[in-house]
C-alpha positions as CSV (number, residue, x, y, z in Angstrom):
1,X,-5.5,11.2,6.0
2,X,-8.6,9.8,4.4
3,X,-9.0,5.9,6.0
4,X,-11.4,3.1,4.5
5,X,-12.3,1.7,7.4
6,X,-13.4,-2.0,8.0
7,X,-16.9,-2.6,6.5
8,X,-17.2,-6.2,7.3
9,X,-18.5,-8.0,10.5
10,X,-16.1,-9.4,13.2
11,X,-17.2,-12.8,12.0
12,X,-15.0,-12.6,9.0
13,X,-12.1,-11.8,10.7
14,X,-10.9,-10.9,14.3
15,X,-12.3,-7.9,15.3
16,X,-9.0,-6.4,17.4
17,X,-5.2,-7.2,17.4
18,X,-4.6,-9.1,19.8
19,X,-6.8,-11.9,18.1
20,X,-5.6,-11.4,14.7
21,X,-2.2,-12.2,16.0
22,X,-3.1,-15.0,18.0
23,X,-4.5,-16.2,15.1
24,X,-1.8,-15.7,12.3
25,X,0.8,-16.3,15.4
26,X,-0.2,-20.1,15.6
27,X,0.2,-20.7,11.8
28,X,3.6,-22.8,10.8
29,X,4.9,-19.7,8.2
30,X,7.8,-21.2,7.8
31,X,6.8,-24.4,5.8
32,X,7.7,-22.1,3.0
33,X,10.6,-19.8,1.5
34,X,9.3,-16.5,1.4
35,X,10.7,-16.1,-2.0
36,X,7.7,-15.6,-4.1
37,X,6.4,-12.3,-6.1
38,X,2.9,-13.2,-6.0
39,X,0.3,-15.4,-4.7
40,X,-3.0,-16.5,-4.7
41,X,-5.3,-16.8,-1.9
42,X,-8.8,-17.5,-0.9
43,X,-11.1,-14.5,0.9
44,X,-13.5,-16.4,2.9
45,X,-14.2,-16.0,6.6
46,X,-11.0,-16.7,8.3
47,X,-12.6,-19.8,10.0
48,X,-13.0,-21.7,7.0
49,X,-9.8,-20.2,4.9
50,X,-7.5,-17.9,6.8
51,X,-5.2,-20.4,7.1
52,X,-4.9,-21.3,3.4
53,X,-4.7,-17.1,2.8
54,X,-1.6,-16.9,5.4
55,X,0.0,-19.5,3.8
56,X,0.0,-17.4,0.6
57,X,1.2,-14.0,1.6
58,X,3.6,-15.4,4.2
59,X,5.0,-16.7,0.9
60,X,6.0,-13.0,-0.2
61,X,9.4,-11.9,-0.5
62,X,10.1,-10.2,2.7
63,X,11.7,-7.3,0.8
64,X,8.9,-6.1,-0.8
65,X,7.7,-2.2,-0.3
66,X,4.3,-2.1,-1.7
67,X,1.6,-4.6,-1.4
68,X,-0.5,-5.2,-4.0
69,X,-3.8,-6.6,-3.1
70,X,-6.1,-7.4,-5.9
71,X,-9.6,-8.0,-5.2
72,X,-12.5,-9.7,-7.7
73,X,-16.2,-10.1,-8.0
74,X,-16.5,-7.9,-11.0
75,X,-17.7,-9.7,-15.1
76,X,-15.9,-8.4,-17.6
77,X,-17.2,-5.3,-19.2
78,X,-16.9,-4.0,-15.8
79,X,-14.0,-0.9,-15.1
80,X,-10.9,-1.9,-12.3
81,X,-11.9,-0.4,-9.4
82,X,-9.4,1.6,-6.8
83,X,-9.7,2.5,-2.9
84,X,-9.2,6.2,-3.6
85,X,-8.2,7.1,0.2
86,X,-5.1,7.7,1.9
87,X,-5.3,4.8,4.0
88,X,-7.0,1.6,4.9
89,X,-7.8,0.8,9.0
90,X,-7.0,-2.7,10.1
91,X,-7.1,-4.2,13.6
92,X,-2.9,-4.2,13.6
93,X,-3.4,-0.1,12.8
94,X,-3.8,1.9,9.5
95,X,-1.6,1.1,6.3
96,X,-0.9,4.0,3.8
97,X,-1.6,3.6,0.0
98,X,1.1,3.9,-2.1
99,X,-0.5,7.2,-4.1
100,X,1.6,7.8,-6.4
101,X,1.8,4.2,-8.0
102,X,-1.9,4.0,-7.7
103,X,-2.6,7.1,-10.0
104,X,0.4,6.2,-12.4
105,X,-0.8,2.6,-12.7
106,X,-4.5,4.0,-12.9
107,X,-4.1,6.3,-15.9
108,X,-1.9,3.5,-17.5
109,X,-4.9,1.2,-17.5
110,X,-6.9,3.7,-18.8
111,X,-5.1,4.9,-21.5
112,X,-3.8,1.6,-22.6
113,X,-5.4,-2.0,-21.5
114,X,-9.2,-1.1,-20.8
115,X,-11.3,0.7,-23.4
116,X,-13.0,2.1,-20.1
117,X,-11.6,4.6,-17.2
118,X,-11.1,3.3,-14.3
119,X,-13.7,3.7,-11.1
120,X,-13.7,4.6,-7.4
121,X,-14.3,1.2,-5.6
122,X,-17.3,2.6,-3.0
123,X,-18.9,-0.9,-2.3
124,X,-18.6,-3.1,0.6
125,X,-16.4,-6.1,-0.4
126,X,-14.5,-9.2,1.0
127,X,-12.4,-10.0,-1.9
128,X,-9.8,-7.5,-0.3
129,X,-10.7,-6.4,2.7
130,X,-9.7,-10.0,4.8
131,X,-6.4,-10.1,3.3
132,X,-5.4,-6.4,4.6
133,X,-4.4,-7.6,8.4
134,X,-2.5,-10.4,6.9
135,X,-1.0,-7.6,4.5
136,X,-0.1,-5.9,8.0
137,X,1.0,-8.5,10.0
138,X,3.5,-9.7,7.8
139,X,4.5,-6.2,5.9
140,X,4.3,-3.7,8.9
141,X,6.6,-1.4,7.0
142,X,5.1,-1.8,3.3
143,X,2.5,0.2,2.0
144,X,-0.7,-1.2,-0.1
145,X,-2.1,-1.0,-3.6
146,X,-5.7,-2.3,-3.1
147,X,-7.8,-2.6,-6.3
148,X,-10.3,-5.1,-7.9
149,X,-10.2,-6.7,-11.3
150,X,-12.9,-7.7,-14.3
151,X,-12.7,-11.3,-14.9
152,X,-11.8,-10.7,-18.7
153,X,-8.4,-11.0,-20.7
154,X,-7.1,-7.8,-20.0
155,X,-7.0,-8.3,-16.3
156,X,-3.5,-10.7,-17.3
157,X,-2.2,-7.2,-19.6
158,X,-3.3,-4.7,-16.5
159,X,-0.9,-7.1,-14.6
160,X,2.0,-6.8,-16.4
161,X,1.5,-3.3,-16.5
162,X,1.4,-3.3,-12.8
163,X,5.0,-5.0,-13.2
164,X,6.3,-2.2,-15.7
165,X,5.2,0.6,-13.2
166,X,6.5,-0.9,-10.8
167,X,10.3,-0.7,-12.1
168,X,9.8,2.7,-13.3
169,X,9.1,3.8,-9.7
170,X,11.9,2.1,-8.3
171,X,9.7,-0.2,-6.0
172,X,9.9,-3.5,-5.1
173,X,6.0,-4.7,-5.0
174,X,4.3,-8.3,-4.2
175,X,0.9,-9.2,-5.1
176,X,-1.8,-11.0,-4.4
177,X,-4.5,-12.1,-6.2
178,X,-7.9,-12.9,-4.2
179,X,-10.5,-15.4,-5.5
180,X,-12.2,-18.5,-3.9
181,X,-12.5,-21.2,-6.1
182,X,-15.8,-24.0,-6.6
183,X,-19.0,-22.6,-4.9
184,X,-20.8,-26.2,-4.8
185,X,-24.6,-26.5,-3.5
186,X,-27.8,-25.1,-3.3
187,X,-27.7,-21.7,-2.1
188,X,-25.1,-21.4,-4.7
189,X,-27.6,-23.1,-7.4
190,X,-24.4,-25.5,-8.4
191,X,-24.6,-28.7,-8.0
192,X,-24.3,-30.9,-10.9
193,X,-22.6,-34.1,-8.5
194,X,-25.6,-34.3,-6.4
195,X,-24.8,-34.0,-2.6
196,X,-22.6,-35.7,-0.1
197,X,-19.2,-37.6,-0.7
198,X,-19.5,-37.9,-4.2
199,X,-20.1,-34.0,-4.8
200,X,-16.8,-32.8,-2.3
201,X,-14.8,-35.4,-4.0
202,X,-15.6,-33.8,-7.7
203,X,-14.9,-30.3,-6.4
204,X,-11.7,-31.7,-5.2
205,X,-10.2,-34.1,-7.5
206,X,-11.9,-32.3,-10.7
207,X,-13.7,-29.2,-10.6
208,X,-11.1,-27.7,-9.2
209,X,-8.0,-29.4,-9.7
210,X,-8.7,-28.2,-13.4
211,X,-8.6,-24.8,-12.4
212,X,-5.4,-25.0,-10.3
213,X,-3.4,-26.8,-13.0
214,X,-4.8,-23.9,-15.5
215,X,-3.2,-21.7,-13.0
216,X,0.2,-23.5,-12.3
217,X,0.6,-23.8,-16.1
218,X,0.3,-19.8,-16.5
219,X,-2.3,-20.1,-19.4
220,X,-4.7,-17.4,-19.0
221,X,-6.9,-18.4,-21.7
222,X,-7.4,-22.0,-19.6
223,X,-8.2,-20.2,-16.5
224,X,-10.5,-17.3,-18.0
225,X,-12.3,-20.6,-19.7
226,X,-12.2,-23.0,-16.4
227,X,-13.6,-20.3,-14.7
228,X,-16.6,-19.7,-16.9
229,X,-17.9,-23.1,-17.7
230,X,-16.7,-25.0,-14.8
231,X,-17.9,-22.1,-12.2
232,X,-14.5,-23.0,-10.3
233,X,-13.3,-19.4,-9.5
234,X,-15.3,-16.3,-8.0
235,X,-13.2,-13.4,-9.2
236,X,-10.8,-15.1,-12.0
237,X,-9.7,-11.3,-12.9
238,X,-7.8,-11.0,-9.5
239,X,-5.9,-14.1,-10.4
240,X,-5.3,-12.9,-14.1
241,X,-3.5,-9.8,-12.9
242,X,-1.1,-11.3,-10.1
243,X,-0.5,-14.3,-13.3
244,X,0.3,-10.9,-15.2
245,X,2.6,-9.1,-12.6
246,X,4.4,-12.9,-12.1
247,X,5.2,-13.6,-15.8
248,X,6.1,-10.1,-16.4
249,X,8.5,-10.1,-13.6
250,X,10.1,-13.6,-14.3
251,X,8.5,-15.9,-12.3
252,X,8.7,-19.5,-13.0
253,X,5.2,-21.6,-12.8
254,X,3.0,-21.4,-10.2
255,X,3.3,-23.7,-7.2
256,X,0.4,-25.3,-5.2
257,X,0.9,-24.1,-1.7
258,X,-2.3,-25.1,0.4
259,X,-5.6,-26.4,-0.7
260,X,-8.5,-27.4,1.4
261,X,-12.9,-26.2,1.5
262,X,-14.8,-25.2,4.0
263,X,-16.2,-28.6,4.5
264,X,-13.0,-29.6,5.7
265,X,-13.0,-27.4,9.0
266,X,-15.2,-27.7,11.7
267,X,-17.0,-31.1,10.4
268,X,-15.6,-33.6,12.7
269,X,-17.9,-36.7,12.2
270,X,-21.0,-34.7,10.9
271,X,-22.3,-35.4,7.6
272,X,-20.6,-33.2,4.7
273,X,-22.4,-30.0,4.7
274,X,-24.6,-29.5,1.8
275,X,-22.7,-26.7,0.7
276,X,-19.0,-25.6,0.3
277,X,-16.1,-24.0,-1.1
278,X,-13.0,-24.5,-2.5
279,X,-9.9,-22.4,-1.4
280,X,-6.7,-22.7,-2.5
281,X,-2.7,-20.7,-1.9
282,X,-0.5,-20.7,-5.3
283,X,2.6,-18.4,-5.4
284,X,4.8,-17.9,-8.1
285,X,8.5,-17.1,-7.5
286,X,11.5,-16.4,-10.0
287,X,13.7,-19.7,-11.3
């Protein structure tokens, strides 16, 4: 068996298993029904947002089989890149790849919502990689689906194709889509509020509020749009594709799960950092 194995520091993430469970094994999951068919959820470091991330894909319907994870960071024009190995190594052990729906739902894309093929994803990424022990901590028996997403229109029709290959397989898949929301500050060149109170408070109450209602409503025009001229969503095609998969499978609107930034943990009394991010966990269930 061919196995990505973890390309990202132990700072992201705990580096072993006894630490990723003590971590997710802390978190209240049962705040919420784990009813829904996908969710969204941020892939920072899991000091600022693995909370937020758990709170999404504990969400999952228990029963599902395969485990969609859709990653981001790609502009449109760019192909949907696939993990072509067997496997993936996490610190709870290694999760197989569902093969066989990967190459049907590849060649589907191919040949009928991108004008490009598809591409082997070789690059060292967060969007999915922090979400696979989650993936196994909460799915031990399920196997994955990881792939990443151009932020562009047809990232919503590769979704419901996702759904359609789905119930010709027979399987019974979740997704979720991976994207951080507002990057606000310097090093990020972004930010039109200045610094301080007021500029966390316009994330917050605006910036991103406007993106999360364009998500909730299921209007992928609104979110492709928020995303571009607001800057409000780092990989907007992860969230187009599990807002594809939802629709086509019957879910209702979106529900705001958890939202929070990173200038929320950690700061105590100190000043609001000059820089942040917004995270936020949205799942979709059926009526």
């Amino acid at each position: 068996m061919t196995l990505r194995k973890r390309c990202l520091p132990s700072g992201w993430y705990p580096p072993d298993e006894a630490q990723v469970r003590a971590f997710l094994d802390r978190i209240p999951h049962k705040k919420h029904p784990r009813s829904a068919l996908a969710a969204m959820a941020p892939h920072a470091g899991w000091f600022y947002s693995g909370k937020i991330a758990a709170a999404a894909v504990s969400a999952l319907t228990p029963d599902a089989d395969t485990i969609a994870v859709i990653g981001g960071h790609l502009p449109a024009g760019m192909p949907p890149l696939f993990a072509e190995e067997d496997g993936v190594a996490t610190p709870l052990g290694n999760i197989e790849i569902d093969r066989e729906f990967r190459e049907l739902f590849r060649n589907d894309l191919a040949s009928s919502v991108f004008s490009q093929k598809t591409a082997g994803d070789r690059y060292r990424d967060n969007t999915i990689e922090v979400l696979l022990p989650m993936a196994a901590y909460f799915f031990p028996h399920a196997r994955l689906l990881p792939f990443r997403l151009p932020g562009e229109s047809a990232s919503f029709e590769a979704g419901k194709s996702l759904a359609r290959i789905g119930r010709s397989l027979g399987r019974k898949p979740a997704v979720i889509g991976s994207t951080d929301l507002t990057h606000y500050g310097a090093p990020y060149g972004f930010s039109p509020q200045g610094k301080g109170k007021q500029a966390l408070e316009w994330v917050k109450n605006m910036n991103d509020r406007a993106f999360i209602q364009a998500v909730i409503d299921g209007a992928p025009e609104q979110i492709l749009e928020r995303s571009d001229k607001d800057g409000s969503a780092c990989s907007v095609g992860a969230v187009l594709g599990a807002l594809g998969f939802a629709q086509a499978s019957g879910a209702d609107r979106g529900e705001l799960l958890v939202y929070g930034t990173s200038a929320d943990e950690g700061r105590g009394d100190q000043e609001i950092p000059e820089s942040f991010v917004g995270y936020a966990a949205i799942a979709w269930r059926k009526p």
